[in-house]
C-alpha positions, 0 to 999 in steps of 0.5 A: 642634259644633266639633271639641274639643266632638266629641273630649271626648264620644268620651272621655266615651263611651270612659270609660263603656264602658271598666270593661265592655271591661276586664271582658270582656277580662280574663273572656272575651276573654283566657280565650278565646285562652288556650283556643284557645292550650292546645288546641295543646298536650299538657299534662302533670299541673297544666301542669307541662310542654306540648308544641305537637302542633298540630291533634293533639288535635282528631285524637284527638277526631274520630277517637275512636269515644268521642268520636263517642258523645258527639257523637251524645249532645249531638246527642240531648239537645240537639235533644229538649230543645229541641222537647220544652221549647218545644212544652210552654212554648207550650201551657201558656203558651196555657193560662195566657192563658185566663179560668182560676180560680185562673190566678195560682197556675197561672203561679205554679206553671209558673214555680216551676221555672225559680226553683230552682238547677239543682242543686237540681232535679237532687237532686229529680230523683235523688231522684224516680228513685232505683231503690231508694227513688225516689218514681217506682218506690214509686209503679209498684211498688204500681201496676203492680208494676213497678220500672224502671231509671232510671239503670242502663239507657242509654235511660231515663237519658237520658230521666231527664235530658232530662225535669229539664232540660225540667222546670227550662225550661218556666218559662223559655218560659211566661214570654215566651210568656204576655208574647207572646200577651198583646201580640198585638192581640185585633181580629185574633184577634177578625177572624179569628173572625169570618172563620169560623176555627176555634180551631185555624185562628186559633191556626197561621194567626194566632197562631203566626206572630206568635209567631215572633220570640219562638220564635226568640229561645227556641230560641237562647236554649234550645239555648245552655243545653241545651249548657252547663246540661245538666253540673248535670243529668248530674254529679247524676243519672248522673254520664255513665253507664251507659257514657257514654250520658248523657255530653254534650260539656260534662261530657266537657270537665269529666272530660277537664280536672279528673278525667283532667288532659288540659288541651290535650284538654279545650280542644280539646273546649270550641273545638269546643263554643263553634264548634257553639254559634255555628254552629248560632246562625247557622243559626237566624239564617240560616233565621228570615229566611224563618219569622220574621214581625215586625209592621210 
């Protein structure tokens, strides 16, 4: 291949990807900079006037003991959602890997949920909770004549939001778990009995580990939407209450910049949301060299 030939496919190459880097630049790059640019500056009602305060802002959040609530909140519904969605994926996606009957509309009804916008899963969600007329309290009332406060009592409510985000994700993990164990050879499942192994010793010896590269991908791809799709769930369902306890960074983030008009501080908030996302991404990254088994 001579040099002009050389030159004509790096533009041929250049002109294919140009309309995706001329969409990122203008909907992710640019957006990015700018946010990182208005984070530096105290915005005053619809930006008609800002003032540089420099790290001012990121002071504030750190220093708030408002903030450090909602820190801990993330922290809480980020760290259960993900345990709590990706060990019930694994279980019922082992379950609808079985000789079942009538296992076609069992995954069908596994995936259902992940199906549904996340706002309508937060209205069946409300719905379901509804202190007054809520299907869940009728039920425990003539039951167990009981009426617990669902969205009025700051633990249950954050249980009531990380059960609907679990609910609308375990879908989403019974699909590539079912795809994983139906890819994994049955001659070493098949080996392992014959070597005497329990169920129980086949599934945590053989079978978990030659999941692990999807339950990496899953727990990335898991806590990256417990950061952001958790908003639908908590605008919905509590709106951050009672008392913030079920306020998270992205709906604090929503409150400061679109209710309260603190641009520079909403910025601020989503550069420390974007740097946690990418920092814990790179330690799932960092530790799965040593847990994640690929086949050869």
């Amino acid at each position: 291949m001579n040099k002009h030939s050389l030159y004509r496919s790096k533009i041929t190459a250049l002109l294919f990807i140009l309309p995706t880097l001329i969409i990122l630049t203008l909907f992710l790059y640019y957006p990015t900079i700018e946010t990182f640019k208005m984070s530096m500056y105290r915005v005053a009602f619809l930006g008609l006037s800002k003032q540089f305060v420099g790290l001012e802002n990121y002071r504030d959040i750190f220093l708030s003991a408002e903030y450090r609530k909602i820190f801990v909140n993330t922290g809480i519904f980020v760290l259960i959602s993900v345990v709590v969605s990706i060990v019930i994926g694994l279980f019922l996606a082992v379950l609808a890997n079985q000789k079942l009957k009538g296992k076609s509309l069992f995954r069908i009804l596994l995936i259902w949920p992940y199906s549904l916008p996340p706002a309508v899963a937060g209205v069946i969600f409300l719905f379901l909770f509804n202190e007054q007329s809520g299907m869940v309290n009728y039920l425990l009332k003539h039951l167990l004549d009981i009426s617990p406060p669902w969205l009025s009592k700051s633990t249950l409510a954050m249980g009531v939001v990380i059960t609907a985000f679990v609910w609308k994700m375990i879908g989403y993990n019974v699909v590539f778990y079912l795809a994983a164990l139906q890819n994994i050879p049955k001659e070493i499942i098949e080996a392992a009995k014959v070597e005497g192994a329990s169920i129980l010793q086949t599934f945590f010896k053989v079978t978990l580990p030659m999941l692990s590269p999807i339950t990496l991908f899953l727990i990335v791809t898991n806590t990256i939407a417990a950061f952001f799709e958790s908003f639908t769930f908590i605008d919905l369902i509590t709106k951050g209450g009672p008392s913030d306890s079920t306020t998270v960074i992205i709906y604090s983030i929503y409150r400061d910049g679109f209710e309260y008009f603190k641009t520079g501080l909403a910025a601020a908030e989503s550069v420390i949301l974007f740097t946690c996302v990418v920092v814990l991404t790179l330690i799932q990254m960092k530790v799965s060299k040593r847990m994640v088994h690929y086949e050869r």
